[in-house]
PQR file of N, CA, C, O and H, with PARSE charges and radii, in Angstrom:
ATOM      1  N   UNK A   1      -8.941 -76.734  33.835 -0.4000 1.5000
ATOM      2  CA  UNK A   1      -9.388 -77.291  35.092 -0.0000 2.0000
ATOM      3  C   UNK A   1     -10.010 -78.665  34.889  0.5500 1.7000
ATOM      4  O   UNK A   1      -9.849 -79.571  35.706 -0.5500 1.4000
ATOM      5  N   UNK A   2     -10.749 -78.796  33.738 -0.4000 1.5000
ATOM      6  CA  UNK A   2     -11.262 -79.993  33.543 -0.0000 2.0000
ATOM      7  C   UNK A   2     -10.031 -81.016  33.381  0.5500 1.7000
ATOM      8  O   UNK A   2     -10.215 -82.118  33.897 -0.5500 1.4000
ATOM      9  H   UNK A   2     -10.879 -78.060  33.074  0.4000 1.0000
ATOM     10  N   UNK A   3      -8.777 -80.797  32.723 -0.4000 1.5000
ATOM     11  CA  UNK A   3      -8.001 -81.796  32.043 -0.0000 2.0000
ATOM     12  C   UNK A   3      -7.589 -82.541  34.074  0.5500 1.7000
ATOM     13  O   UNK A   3      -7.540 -83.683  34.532 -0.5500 1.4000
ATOM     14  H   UNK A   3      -8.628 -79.901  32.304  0.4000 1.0000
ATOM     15  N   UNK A   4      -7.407 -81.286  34.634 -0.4000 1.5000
ATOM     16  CA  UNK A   4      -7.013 -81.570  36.144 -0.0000 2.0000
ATOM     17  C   UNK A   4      -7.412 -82.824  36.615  0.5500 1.7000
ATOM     18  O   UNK A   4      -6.786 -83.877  36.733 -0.5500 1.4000
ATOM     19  H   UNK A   4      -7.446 -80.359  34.262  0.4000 1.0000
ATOM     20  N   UNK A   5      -9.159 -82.364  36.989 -0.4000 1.5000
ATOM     21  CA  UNK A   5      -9.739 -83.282  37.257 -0.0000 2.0000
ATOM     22  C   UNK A   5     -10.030 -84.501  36.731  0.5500 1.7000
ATOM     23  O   UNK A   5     -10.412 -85.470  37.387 -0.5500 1.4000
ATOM     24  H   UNK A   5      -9.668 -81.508  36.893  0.4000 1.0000
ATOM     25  N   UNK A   6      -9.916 -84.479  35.971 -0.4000 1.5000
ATOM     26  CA  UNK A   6      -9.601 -86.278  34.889 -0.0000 2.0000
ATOM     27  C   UNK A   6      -8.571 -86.783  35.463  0.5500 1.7000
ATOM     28  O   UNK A   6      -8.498 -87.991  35.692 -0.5500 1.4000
ATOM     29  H   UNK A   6      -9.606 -83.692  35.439  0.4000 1.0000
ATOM     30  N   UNK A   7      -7.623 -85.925  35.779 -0.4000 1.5000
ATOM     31  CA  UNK A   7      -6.380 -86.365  36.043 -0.0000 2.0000
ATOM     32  C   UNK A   7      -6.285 -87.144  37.450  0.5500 1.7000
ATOM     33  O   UNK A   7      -5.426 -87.945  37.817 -0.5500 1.4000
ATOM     34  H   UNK A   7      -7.683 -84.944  35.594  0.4000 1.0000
ATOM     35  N   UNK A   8      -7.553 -86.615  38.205 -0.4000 1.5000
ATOM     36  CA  UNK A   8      -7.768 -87.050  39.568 -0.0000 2.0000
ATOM     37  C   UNK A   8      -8.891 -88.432  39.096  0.5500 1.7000
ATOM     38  O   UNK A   8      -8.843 -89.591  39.509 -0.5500 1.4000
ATOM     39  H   UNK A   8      -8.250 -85.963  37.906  0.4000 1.0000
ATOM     40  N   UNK A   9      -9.519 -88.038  38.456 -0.4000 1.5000
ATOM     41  CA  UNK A   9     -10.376 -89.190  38.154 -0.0000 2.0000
ATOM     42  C   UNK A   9      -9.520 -90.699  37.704  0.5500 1.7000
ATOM     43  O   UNK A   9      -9.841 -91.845  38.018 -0.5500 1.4000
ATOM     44  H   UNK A   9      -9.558 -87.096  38.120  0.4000 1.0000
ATOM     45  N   UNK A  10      -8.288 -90.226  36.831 -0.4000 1.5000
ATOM     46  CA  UNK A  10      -7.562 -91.415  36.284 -0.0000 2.0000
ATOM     47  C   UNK A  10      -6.770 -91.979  37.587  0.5500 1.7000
ATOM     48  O   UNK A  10      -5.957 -92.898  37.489 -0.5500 1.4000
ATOM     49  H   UNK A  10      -8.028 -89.295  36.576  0.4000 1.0000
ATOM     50  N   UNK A  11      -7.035 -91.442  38.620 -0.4000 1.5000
ATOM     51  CA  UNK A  11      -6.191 -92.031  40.142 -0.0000 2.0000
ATOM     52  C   UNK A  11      -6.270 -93.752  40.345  0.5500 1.7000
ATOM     53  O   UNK A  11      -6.546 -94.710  39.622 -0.5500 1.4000
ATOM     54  H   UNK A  11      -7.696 -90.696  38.700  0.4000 1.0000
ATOM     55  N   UNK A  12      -5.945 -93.585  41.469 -0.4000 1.5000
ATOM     56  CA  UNK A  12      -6.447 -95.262  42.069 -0.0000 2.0000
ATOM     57  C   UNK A  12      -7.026 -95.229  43.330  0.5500 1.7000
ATOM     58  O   UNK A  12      -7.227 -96.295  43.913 -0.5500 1.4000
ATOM     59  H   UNK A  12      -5.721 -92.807  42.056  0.4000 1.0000
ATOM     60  N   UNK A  13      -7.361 -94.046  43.902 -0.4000 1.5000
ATOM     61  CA  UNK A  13      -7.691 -93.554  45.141 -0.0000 2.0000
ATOM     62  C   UNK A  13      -9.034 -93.376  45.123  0.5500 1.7000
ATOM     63  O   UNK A  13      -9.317 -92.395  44.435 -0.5500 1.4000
ATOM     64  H   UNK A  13      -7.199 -93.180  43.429  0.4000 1.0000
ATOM     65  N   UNK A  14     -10.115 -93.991  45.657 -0.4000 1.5000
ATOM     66  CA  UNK A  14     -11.463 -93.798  45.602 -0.0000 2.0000
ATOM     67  C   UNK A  14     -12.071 -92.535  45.260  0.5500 1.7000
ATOM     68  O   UNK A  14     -12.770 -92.235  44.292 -0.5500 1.4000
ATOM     69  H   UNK A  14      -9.885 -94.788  46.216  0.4000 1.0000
ATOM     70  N   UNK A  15     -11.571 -91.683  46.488 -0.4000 1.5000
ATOM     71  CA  UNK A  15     -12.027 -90.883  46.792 -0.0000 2.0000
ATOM     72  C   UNK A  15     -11.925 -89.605  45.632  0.5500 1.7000
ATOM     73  O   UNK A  15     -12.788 -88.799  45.284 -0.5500 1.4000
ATOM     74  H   UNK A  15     -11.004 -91.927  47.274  0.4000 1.0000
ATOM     75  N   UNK A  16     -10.270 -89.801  45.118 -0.4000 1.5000
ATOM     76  CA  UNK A  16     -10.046 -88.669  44.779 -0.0000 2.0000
ATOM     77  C   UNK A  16     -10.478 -88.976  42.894  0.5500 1.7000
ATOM     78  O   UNK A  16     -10.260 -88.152  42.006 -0.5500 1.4000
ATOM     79  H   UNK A  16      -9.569 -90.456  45.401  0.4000 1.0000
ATOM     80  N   UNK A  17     -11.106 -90.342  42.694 -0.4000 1.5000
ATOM     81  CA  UNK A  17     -11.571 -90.722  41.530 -0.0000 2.0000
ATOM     82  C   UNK A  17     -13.158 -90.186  41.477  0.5500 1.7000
ATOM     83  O   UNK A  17     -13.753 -89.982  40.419 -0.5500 1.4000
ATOM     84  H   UNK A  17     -11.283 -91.011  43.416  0.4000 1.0000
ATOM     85  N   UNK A  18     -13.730 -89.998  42.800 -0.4000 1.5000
ATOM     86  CA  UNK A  18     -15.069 -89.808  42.696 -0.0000 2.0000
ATOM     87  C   UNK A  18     -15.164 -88.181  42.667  0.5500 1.7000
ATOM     88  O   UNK A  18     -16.155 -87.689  42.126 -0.5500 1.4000
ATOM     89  H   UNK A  18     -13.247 -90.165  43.659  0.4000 1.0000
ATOM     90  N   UNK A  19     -13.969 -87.155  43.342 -0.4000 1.5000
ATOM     91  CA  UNK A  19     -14.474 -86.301  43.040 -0.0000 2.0000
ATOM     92  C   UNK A  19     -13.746 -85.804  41.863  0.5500 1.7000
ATOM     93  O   UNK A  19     -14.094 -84.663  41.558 -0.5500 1.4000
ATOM     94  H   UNK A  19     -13.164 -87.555  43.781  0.4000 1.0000
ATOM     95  N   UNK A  20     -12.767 -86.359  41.050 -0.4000 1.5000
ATOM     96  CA  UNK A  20     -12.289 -86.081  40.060 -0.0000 2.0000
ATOM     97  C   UNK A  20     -13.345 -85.667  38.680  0.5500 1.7000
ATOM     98  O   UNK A  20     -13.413 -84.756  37.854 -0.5500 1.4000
ATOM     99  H   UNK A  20     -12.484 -87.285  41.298  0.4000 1.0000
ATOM    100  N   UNK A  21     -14.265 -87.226  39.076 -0.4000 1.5000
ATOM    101  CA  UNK A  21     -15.438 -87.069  38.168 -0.0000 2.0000
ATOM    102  C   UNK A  21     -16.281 -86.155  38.227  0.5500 1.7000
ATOM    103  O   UNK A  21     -16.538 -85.536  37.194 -0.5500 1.4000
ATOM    104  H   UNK A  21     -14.209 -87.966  39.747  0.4000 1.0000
ATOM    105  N   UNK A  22     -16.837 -85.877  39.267 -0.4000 1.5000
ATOM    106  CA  UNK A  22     -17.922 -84.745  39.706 -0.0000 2.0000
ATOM    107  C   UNK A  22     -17.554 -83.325  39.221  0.5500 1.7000
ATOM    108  O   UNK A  22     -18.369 -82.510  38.790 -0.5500 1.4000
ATOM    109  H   UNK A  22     -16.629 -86.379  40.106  0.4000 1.0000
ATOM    110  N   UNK A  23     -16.275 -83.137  39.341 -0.4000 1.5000
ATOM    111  CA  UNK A  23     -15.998 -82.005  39.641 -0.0000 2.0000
ATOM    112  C   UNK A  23     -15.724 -81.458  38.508  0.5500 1.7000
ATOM    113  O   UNK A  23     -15.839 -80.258  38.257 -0.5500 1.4000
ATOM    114  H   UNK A  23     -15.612 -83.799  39.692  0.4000 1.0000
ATOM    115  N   UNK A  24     -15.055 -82.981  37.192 -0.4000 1.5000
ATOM    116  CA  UNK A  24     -14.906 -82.375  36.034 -0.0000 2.0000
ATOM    117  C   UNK A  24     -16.259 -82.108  34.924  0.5500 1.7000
ATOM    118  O   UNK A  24     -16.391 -81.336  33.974 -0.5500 1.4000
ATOM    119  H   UNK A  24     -14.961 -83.955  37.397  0.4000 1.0000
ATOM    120  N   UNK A  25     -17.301 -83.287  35.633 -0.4000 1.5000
ATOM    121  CA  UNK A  25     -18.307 -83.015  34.569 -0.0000 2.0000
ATOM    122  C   UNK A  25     -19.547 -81.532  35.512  0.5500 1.7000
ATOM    123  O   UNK A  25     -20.707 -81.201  35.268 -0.5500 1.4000
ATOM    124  H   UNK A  25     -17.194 -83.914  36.404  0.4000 1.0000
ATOM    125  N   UNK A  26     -18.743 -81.132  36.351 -0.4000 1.5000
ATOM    126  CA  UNK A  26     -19.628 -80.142  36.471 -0.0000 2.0000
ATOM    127  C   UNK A  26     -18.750 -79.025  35.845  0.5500 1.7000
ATOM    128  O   UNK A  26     -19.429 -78.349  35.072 -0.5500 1.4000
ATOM    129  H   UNK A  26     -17.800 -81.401  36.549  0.4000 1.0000
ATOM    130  N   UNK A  27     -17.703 -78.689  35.913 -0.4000 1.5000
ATOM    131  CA  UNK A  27     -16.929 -77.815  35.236 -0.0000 2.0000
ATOM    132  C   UNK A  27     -17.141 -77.317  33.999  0.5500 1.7000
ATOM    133  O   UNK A  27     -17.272 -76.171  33.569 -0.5500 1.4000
ATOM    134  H   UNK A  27     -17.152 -79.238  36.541  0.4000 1.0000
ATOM    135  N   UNK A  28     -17.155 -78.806  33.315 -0.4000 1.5000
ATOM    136  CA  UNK A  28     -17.458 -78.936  31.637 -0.0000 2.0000
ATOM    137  C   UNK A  28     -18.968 -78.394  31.621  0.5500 1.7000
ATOM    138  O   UNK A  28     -19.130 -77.378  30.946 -0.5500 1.4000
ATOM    139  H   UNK A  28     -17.049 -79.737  33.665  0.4000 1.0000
ATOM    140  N   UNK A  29     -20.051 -78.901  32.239 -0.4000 1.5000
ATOM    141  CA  UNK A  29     -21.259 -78.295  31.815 -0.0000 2.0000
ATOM    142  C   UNK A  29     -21.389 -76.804  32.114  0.5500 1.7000
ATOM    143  O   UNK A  29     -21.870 -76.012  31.304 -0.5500 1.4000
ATOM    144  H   UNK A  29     -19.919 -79.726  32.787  0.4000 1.0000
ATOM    145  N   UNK A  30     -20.877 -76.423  33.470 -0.4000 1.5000
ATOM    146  CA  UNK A  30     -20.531 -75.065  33.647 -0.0000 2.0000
ATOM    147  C   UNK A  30     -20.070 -74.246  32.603  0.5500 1.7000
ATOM    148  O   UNK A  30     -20.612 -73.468  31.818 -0.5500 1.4000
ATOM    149  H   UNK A  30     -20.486 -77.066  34.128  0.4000 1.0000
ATOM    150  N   UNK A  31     -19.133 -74.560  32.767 -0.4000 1.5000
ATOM    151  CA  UNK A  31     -18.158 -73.463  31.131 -0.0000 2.0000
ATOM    152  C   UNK A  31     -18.796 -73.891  29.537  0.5500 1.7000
ATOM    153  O   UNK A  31     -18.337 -73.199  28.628 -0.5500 1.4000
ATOM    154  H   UNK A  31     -18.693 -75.192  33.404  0.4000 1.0000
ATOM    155  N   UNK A  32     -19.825 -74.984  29.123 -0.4000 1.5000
ATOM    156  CA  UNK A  32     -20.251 -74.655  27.777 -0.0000 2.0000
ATOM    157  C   UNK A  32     -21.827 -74.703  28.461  0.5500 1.7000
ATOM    158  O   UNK A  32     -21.718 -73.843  29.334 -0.5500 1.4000
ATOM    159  H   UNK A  32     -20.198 -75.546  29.861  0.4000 1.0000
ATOM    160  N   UNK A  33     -22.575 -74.982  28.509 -0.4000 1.5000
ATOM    161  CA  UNK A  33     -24.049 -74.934  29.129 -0.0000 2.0000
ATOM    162  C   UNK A  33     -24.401 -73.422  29.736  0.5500 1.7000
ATOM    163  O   UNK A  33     -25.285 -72.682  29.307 -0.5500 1.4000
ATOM    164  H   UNK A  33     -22.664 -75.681  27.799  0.4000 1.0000
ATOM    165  N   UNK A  34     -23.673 -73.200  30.620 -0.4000 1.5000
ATOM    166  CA  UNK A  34     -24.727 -72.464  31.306 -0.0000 2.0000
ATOM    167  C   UNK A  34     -23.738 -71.166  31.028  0.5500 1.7000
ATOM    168  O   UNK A  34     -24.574 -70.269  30.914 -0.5500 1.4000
ATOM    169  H   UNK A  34     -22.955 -73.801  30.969  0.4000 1.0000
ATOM    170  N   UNK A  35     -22.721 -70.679  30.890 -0.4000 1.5000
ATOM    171  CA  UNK A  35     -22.025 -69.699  30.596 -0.0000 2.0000
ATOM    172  C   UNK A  35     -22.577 -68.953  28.995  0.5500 1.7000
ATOM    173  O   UNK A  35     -22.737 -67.733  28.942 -0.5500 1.4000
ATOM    174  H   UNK A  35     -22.043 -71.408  30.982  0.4000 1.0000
ATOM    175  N   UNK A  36     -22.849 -69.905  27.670 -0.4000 1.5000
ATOM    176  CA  UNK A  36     -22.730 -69.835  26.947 -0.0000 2.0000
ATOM    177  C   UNK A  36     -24.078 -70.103  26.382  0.5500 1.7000
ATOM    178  O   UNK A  36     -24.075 -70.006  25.155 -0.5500 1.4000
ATOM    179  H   UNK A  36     -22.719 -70.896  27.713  0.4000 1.0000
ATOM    180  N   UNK A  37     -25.378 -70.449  26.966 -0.4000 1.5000
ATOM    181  CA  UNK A  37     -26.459 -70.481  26.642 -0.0000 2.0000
ATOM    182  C   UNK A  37     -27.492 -69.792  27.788  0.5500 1.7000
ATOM    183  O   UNK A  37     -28.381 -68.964  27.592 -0.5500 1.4000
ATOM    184  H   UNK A  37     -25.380 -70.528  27.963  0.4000 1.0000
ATOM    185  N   UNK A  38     -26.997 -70.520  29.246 -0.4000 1.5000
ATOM    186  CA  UNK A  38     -28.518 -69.486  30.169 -0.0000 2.0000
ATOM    187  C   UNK A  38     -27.751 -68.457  30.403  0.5500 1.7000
ATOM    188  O   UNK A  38     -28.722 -67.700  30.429 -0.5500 1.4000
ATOM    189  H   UNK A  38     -26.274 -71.193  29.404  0.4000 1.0000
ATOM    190  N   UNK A  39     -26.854 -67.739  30.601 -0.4000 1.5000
ATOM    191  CA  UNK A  39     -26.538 -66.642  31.049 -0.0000 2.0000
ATOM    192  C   UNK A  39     -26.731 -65.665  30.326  0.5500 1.7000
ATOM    193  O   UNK A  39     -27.240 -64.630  30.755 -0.5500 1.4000
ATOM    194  H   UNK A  39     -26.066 -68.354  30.580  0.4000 1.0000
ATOM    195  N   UNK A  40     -26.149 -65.924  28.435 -0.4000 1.5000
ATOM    196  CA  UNK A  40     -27.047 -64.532  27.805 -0.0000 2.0000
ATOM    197  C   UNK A  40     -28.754 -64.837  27.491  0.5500 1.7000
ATOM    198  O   UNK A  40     -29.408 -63.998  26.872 -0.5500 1.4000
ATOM    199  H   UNK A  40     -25.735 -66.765  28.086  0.4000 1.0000
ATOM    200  N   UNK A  41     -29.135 -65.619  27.794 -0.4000 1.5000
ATOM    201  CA  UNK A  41     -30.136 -65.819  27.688 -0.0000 2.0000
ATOM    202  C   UNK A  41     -31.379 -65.293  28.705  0.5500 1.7000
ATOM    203  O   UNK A  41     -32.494 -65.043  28.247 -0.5500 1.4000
ATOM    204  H   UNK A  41     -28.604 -66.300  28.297  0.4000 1.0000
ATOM    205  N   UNK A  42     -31.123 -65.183  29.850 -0.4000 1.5000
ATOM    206  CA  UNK A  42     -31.213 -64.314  30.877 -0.0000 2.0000
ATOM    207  C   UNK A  42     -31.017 -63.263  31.159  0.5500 1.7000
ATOM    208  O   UNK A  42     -31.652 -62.697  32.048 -0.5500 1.4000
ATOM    209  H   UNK A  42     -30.217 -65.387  30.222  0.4000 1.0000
ATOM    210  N   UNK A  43     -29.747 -62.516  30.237 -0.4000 1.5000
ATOM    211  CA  UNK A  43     -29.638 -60.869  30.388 -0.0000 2.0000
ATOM    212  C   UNK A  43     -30.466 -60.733  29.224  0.5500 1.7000
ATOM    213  O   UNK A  43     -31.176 -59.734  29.338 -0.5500 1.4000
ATOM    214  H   UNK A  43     -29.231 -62.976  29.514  0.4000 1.0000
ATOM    215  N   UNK A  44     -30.736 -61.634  27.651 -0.4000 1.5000
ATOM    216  CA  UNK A  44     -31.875 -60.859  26.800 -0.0000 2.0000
ATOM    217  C   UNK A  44     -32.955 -60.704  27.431  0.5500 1.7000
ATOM    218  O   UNK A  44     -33.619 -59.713  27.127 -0.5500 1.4000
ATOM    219  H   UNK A  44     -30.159 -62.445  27.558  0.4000 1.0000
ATOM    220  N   UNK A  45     -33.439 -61.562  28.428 -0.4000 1.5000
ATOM    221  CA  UNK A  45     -35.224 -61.762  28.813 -0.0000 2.0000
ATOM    222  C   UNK A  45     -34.977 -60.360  29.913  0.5500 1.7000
ATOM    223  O   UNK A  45     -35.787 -59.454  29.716 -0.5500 1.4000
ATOM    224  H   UNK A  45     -32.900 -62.367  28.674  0.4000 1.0000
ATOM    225  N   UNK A  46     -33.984 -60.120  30.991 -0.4000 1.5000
ATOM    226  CA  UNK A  46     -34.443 -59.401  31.774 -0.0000 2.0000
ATOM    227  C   UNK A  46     -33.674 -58.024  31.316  0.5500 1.7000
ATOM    228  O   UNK A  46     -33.401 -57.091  32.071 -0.5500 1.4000
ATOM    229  H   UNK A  46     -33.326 -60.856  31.150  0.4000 1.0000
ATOM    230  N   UNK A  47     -33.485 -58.075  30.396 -0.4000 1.5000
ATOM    231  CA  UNK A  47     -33.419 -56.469  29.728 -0.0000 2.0000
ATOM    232  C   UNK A  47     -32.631 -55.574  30.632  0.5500 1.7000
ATOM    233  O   UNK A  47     -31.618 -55.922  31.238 -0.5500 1.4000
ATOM    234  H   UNK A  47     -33.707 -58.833  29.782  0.4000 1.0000
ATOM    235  N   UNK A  48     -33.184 -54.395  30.670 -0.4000 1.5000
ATOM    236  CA  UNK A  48     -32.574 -53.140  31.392 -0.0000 2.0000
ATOM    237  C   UNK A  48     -32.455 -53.433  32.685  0.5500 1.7000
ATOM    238  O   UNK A  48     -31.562 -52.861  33.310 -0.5500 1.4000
ATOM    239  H   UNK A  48     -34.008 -54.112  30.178  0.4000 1.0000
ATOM    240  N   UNK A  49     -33.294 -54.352  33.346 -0.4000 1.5000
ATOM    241  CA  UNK A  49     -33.205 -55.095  34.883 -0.0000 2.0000
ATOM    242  C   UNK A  49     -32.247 -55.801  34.997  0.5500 1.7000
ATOM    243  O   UNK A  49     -32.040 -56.089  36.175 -0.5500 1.4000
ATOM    244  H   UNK A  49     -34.019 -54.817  32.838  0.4000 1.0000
ATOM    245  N   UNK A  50     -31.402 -56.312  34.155 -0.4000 1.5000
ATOM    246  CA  UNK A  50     -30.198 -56.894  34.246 -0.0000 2.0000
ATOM    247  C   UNK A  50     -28.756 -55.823  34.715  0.5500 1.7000
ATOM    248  O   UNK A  50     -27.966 -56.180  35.588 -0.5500 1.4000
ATOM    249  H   UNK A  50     -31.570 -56.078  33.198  0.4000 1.0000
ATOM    250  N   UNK A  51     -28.650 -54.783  34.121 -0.4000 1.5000
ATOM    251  CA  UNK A  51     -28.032 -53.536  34.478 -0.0000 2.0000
ATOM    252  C   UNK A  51     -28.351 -52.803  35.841  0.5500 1.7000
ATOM    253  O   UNK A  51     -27.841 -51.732  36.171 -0.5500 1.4000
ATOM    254  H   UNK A  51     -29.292 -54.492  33.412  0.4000 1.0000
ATOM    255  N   UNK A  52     -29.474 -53.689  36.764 -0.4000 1.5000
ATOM    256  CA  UNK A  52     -29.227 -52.615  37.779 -0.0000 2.0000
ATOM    257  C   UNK A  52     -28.765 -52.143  38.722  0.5500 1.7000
ATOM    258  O   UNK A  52     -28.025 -53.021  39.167 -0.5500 1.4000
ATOM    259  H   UNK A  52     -29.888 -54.559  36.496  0.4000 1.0000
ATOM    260  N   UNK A  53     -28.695 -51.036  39.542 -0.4000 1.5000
ATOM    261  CA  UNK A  53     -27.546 -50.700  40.218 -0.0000 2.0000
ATOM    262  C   UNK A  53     -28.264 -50.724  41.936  0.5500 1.7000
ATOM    263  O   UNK A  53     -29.411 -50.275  41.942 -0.5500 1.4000
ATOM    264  H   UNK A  53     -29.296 -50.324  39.180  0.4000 1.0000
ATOM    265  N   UNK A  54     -27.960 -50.988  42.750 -0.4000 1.5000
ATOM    266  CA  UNK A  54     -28.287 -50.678  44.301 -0.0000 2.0000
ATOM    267  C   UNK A  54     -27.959 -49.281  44.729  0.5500 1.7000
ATOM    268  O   UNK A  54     -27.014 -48.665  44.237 -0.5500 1.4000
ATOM    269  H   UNK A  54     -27.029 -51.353  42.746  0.4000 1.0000
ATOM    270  N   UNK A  55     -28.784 -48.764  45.693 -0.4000 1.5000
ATOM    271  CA  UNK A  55     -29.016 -47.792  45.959 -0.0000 2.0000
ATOM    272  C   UNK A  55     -27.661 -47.781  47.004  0.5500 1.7000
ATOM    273  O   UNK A  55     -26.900 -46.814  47.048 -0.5500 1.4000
ATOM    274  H   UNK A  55     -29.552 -49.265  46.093  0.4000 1.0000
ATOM    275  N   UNK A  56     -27.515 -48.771  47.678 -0.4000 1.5000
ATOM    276  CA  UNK A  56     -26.384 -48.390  48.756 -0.0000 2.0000
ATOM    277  C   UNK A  56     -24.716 -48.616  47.757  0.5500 1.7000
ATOM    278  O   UNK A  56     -23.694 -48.963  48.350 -0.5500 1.4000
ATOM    279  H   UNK A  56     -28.133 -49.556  47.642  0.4000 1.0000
ATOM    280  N   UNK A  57     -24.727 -48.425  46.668 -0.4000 1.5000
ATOM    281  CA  UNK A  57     -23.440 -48.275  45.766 -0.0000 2.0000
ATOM    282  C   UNK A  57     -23.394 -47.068  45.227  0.5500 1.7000
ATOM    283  O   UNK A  57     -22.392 -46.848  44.546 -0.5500 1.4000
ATOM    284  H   UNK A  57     -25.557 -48.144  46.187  0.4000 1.0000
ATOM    285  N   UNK A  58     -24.341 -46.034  45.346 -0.4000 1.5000
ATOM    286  CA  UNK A  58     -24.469 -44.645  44.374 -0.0000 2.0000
ATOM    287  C   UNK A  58     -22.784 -43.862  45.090  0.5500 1.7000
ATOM    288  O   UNK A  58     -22.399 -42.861  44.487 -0.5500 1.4000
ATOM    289  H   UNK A  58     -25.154 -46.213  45.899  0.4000 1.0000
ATOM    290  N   UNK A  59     -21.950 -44.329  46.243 -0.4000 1.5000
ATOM    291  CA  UNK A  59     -20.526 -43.949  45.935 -0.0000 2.0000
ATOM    292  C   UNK A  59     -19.995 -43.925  44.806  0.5500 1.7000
ATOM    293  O   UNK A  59     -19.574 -42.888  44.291 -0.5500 1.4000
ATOM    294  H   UNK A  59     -22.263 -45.142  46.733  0.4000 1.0000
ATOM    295  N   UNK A  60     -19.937 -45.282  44.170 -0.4000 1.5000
ATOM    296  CA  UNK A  60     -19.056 -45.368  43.180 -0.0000 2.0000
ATOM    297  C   UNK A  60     -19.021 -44.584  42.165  0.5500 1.7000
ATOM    298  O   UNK A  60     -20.111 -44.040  42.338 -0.5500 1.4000
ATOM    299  H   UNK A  60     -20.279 -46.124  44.588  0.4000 1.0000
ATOM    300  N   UNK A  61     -18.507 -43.998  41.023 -0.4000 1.5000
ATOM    301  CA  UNK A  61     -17.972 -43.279  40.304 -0.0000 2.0000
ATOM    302  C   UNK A  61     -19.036 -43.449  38.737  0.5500 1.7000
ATOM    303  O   UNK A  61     -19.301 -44.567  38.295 -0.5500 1.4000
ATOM    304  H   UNK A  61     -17.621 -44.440  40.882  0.4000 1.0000
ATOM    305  N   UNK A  62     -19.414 -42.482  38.233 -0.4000 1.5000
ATOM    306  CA  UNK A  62     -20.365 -43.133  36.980 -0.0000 2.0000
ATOM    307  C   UNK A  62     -19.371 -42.811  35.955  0.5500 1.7000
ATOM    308  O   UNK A  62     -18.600 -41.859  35.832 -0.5500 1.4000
ATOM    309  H   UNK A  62     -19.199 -41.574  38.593  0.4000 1.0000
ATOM    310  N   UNK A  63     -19.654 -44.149  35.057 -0.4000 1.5000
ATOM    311  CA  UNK A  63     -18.959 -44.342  34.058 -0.0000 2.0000
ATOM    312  C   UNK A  63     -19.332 -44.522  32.387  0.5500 1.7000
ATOM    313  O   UNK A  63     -18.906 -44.980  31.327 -0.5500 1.4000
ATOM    314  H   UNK A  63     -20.280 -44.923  35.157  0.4000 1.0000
ATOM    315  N   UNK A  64     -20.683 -43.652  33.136 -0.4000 1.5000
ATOM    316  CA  UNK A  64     -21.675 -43.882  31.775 -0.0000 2.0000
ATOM    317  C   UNK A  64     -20.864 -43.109  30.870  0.5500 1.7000
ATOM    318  O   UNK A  64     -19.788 -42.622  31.218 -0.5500 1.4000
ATOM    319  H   UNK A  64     -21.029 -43.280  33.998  0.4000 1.0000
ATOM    320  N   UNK A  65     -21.495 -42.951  29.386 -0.4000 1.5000
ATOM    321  CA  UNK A  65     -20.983 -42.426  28.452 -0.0000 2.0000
ATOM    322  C   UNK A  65     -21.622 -41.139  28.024  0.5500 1.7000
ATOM    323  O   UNK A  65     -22.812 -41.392  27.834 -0.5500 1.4000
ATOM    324  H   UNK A  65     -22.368 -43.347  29.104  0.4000 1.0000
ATOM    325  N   UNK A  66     -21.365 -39.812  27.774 -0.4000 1.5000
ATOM    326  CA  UNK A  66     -21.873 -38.582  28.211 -0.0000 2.0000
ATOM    327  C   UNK A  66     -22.385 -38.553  26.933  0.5500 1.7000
ATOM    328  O   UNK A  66     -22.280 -39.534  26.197 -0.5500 1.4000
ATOM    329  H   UNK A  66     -20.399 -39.606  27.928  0.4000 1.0000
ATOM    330  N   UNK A  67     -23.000 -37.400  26.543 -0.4000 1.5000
ATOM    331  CA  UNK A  67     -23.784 -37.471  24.921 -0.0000 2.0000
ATOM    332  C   UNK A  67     -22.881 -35.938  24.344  0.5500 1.7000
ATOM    333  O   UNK A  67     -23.237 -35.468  23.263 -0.5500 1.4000
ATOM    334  H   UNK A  67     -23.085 -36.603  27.141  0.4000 1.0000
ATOM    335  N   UNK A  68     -21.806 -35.287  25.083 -0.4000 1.5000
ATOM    336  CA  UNK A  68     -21.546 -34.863  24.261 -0.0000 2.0000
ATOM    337  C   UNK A  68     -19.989 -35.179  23.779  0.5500 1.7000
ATOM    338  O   UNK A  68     -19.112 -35.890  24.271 -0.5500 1.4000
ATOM    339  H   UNK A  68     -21.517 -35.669  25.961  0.4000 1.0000
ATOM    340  N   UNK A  69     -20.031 -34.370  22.643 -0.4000 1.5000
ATOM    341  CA  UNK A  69     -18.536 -34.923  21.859 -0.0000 2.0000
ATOM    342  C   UNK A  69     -17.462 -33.608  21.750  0.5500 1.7000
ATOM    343  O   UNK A  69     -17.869 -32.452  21.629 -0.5500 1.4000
ATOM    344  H   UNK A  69     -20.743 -33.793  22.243  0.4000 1.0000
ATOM    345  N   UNK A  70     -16.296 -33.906  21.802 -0.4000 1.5000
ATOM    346  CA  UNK A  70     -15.244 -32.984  22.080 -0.0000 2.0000
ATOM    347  C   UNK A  70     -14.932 -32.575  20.721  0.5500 1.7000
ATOM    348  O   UNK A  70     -14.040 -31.752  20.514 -0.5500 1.4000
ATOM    349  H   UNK A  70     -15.966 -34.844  21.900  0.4000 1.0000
TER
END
């Protein structure tokens, strides 16, 4: 997606040069910055609160892992 937007950035069209840029250097910081440093960094600090579930989802199906063995 980034190579894309360069690709819009290398234009001659104002517009589509200004958001070519924006769009690629937010991409790029997106996918190595914050994917790859605050996000696990945020499930270590909030621990078991990171896993939690809403009360109006208890439909769905549990998929935990049982403790006994076959």
């Amino acid at each position: 997606m980034v190579a894309v937007f360069i690709g819009f950035a290398a234009g001659s069209l104002v517009m589509f040069e200004q958001m070519g840029f924006g769009m690629s250097i937010a991409i790029f910081l997106d996918a190595t910055l914050i994917r790859s440093l605050l996000v696990p960094a945020s499930m270590r600090l909030l621990g078991k609160w990171n896993w939690w579930f809403p009360s109006w989802l208890e439909w769905l199906p549990d998929f935990t892992e049982s403790e006994t063995t076959p």
